[in-house]
N, C-alpha and C positions, 0 to 999 in steps of 0.2 A: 844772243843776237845772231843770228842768220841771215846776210845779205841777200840779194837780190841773185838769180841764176845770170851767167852772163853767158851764151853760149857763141858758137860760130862752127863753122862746117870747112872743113880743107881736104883737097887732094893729097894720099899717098906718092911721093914721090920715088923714083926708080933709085936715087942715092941713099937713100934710109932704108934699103934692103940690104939685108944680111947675108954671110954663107948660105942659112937654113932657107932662104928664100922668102924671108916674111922681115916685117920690121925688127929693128934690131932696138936689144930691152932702152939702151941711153937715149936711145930717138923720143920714147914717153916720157923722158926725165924731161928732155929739154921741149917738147912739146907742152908740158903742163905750167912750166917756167913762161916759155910765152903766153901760155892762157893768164898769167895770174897778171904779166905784165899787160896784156892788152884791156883784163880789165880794169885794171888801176887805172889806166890812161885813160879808159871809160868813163870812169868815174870822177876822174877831174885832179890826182892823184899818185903820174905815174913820174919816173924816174927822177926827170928835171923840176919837178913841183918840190917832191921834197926835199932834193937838192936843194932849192932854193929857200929852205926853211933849216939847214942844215942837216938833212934826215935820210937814209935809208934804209931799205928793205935786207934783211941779210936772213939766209935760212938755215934755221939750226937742223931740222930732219928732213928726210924726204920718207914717204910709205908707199909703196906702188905693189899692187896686186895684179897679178896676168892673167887676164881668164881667157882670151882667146886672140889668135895672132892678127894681125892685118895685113895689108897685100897692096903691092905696088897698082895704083888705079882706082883702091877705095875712096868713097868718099867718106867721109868720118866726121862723125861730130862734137866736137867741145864741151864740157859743160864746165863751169865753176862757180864759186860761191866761196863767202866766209862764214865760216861756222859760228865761228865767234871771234869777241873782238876783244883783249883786255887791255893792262896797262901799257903793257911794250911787247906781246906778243899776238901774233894770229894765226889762227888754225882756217887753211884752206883744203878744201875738198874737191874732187877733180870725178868728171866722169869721161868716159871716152865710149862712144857706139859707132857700128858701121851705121850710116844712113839708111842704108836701099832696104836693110830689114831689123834696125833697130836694136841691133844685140850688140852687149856689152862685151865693152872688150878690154877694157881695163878700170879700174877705179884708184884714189890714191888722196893722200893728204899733204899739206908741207905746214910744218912751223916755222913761220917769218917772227924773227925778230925785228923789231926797229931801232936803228943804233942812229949815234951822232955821224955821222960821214966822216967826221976827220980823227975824233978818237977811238972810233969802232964801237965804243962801250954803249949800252941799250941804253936808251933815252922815252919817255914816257911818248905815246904816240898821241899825238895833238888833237884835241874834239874835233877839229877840224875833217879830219882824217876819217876817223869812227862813224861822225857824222853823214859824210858824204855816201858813206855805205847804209847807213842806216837809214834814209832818204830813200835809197833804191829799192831799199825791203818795205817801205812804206807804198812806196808807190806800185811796187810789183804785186802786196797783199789788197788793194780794192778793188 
């Protein structure tokens, strides 16, 4: 099951540049964290949802690939997706391009697990959940 692409476009900011003068590598960690949390919230999904069913997101890996730097003033675009979805884990996929000429500039994965909120241990992620993603890849495939 491969979700729905959920992308958006953000400005380079002057504080996420580095010594070397370009973004620095932790700036994509936590850029792709936000992407996955804005799509959840997209999707009907995010933090306080499953909070309220006793549930979160917790991530066992991260994979990030650098293929080329970015630059305070770029504009950059988002992409993400769930690759797949199973009992208590998900595999998300990340792309990152400058806008103005489309070249990529980083790509990457994370493995989310879904745990109970209060005893941390994986908890099966709710059809609810699967569903809502899977909804989106319906509608994004006609």
């Amino acid at each position: 099951m491969k979700s729905s692409i959920y992308t958006y476009d953000f400005i380079v900011k002057k504080d996420v540049i580095d010594l070397n003068g370009h973004v620095g590598n932790v700036t994509y960690l936590q850029w792709m964290i936000e992407a996955a949390t804005s799509h959840s919230n997209a999707a009907g999904w995010g933090f306080e949802a499953c909070k309220d069913i006793g549930g979160a997101w917790v991530a066992k890996s991260h994979h990030i690939e650098y293929l080329h730097p970015a630059f305070e003033n770029d504009t950059l675009q988002m992409e993400t997706w769930l690759e797949e979805i199973g009992k208590i884990k998900a595999l998300r996929s990340y792309r990152l391009r400058r806008k103005e000429d489309g070249l990529m500039l980083c790509k990457g994965e994370t493995e989310w697990v879904f745990v109970n909120a209060e005893s941390m241990r994986p908890m099966r992620i709710p059809a609810s959940i699967a569903e809502a993603f899977r909804k989106a890849e319906e509608v994004r495939s006609r």
